[in-house]
N, CA, C and O of each residue as an XYZ file, in Angstrom:
288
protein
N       0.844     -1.164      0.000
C       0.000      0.000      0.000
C       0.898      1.239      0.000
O       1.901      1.448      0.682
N       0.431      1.856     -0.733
C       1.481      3.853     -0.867
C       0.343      4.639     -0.694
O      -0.802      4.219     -0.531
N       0.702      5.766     -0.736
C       0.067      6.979     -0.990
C       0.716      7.368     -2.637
O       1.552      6.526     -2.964
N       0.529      8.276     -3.528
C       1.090      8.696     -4.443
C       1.806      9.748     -4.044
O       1.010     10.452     -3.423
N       3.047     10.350     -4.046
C       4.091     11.859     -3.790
C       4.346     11.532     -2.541
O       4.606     12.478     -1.797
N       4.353      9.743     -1.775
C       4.903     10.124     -0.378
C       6.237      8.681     -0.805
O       6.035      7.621     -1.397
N       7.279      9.124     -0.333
C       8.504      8.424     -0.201
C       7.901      7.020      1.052
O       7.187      7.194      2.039
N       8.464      5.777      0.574
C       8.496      4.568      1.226
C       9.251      3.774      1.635
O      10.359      4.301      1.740
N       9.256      2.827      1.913
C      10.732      1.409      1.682
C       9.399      0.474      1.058
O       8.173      0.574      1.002
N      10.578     -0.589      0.590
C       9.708     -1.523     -0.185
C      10.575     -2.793     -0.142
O      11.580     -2.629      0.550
N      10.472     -3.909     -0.646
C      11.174     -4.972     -0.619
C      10.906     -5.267     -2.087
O       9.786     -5.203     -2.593
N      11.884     -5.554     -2.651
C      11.777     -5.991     -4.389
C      11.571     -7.163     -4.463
O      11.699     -7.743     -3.384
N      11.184     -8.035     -5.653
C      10.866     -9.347     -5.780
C      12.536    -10.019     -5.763
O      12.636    -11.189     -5.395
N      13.539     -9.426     -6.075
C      14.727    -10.105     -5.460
C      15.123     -9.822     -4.150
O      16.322     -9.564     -4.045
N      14.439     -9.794     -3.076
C      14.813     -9.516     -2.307
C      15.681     -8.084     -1.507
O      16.165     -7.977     -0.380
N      15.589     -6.987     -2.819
C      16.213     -5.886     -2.305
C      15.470     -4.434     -1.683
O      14.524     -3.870     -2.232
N      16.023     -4.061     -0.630
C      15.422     -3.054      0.142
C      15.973     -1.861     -0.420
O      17.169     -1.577     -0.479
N      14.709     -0.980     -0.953
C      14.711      0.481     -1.510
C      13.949      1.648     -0.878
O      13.202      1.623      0.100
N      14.244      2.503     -1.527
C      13.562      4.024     -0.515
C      12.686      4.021     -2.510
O      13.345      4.180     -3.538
N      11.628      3.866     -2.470
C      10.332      4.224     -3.498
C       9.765      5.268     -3.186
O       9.607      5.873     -2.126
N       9.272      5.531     -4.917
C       7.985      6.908     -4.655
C       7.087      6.491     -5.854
O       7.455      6.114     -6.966
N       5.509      6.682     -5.254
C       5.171      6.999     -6.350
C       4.267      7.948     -7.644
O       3.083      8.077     -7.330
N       4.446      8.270     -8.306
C       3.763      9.677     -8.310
C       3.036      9.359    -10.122
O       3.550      8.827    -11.106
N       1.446     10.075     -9.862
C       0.670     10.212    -11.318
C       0.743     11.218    -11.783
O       0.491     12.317    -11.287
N       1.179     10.891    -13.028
C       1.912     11.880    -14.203
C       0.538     11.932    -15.499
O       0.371     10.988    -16.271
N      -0.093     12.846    -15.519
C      -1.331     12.640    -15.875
C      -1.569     11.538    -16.542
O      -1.040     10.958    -15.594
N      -2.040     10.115    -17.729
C      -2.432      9.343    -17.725
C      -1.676      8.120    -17.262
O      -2.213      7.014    -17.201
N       0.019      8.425    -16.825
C       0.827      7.216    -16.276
C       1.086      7.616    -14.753
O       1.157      8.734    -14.243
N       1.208      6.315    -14.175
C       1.610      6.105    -12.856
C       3.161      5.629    -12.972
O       3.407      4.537    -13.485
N       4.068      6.357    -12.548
C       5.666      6.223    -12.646
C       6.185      6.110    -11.051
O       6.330      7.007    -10.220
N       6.424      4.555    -10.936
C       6.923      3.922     -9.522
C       8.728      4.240    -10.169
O       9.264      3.691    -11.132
N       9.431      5.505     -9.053
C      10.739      5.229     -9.280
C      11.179      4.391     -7.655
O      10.467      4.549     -6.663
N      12.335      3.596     -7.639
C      12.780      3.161     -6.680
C      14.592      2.848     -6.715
O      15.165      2.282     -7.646
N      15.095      3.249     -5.763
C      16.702      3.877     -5.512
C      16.916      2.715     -4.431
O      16.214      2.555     -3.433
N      17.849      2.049     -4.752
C      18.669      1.253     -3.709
C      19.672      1.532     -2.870
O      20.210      2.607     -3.135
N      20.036      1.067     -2.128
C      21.142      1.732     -1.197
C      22.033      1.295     -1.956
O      22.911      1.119     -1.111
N      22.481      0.986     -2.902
C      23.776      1.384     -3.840
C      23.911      2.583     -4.655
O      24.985      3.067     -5.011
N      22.347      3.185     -5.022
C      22.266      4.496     -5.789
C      21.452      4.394     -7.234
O      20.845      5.201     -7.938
N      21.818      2.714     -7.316
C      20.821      2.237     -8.535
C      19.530      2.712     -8.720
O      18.706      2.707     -7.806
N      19.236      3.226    -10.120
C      17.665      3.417    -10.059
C      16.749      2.683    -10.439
O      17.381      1.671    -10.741
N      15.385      2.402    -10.702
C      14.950      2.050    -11.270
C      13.387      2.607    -11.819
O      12.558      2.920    -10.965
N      13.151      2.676    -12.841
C      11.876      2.966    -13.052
C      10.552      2.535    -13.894
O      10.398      2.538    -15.115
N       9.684      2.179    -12.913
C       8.248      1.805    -13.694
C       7.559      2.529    -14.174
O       6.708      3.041    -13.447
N       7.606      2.904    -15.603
C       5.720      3.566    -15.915
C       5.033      2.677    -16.559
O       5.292      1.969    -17.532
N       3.951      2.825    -15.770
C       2.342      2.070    -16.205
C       1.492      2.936    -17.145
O       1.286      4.092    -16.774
N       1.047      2.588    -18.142
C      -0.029      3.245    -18.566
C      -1.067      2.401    -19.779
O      -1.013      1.214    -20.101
N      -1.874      3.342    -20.224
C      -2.813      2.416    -21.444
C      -2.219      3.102    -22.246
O      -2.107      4.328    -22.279
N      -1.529      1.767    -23.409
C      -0.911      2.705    -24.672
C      -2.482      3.114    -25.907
O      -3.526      2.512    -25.658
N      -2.466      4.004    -26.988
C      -3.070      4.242    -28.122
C      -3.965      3.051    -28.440
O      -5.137      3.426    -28.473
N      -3.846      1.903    -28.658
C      -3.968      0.113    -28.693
C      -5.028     -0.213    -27.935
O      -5.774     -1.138    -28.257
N      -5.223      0.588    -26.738
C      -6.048      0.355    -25.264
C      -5.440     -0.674    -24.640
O      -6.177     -1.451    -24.032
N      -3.624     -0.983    -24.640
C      -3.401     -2.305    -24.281
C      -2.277     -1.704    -22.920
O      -1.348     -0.915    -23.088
N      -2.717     -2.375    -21.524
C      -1.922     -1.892    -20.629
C       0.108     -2.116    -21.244
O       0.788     -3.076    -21.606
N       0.351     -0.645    -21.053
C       1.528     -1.017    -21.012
C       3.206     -0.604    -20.205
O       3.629      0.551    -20.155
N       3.915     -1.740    -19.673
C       4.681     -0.862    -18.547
C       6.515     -0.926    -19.432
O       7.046     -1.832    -20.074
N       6.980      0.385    -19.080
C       8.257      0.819    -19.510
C       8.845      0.541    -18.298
O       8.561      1.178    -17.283
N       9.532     -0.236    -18.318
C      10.745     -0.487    -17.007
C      12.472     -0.533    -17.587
O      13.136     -1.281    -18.305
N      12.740      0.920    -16.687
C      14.618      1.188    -17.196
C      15.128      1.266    -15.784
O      14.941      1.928    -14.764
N      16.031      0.043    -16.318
C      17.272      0.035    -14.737
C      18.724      0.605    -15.720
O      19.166      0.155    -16.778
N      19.219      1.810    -14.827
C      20.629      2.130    -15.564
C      20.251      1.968    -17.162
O      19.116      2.382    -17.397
N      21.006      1.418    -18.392
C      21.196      1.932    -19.425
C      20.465      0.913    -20.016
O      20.678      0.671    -21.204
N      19.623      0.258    -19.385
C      18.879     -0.844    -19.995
C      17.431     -0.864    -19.630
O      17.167     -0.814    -18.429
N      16.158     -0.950    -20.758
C      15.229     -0.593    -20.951
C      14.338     -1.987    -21.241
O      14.928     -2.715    -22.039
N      12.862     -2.609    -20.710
C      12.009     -3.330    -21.235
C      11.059     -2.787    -21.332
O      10.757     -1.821    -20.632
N      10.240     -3.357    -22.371
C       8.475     -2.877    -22.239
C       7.770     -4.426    -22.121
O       8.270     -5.546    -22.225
N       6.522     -4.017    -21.883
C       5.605     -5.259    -21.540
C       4.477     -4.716    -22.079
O       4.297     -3.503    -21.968
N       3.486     -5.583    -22.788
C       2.378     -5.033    -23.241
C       1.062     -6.052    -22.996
O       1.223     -7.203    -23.404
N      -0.023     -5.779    -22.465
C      -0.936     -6.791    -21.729
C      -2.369     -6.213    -22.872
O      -2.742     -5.061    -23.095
N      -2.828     -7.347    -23.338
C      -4.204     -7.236    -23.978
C      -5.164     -7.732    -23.049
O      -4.878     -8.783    -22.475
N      -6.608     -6.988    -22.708
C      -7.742     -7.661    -22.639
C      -8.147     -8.814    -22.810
O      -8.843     -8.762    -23.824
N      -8.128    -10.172    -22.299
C      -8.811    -11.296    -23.205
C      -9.917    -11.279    -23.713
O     -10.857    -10.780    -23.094
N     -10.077    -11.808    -24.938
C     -11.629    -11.899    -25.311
C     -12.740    -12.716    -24.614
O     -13.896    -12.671    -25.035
């Protein structure tokens, strides 16, 4: 559970402890989260053009997307 614009800790699915925020950027929700090494990382969520959820995740100089359809 967050609030949106309030700083947190969080536990990552590998096991790593971060200071998170997360804040709505008018139609995306952008989770950034900083490790105690300095690493960043960042999630944006949103509905692309398509109507198909989609999330941009960049750690350092490396970038994925994910794209989720509706089932019929």
């Amino acid at each position: 559970e967050f609030q949106p614009d309030v700083e947190f800790e969080e536990t990552t699915m590998d096991g790593r402890e971060v200071k998170a925020i997360v804040r709505i950027k008018g139609n995306k929700m952008e989770h950034t989260m900083k490790g105690k090494d300095g690493k960043e990382c960042v999630v944006v969520r949103y509905v692309n053009d398509q109507g198909q959820q989609q999330i941009d995740l960049t750690c350092g100089s490396t970038t994925a997307h994910r794209w989720f359809k509706r089932a019929d």
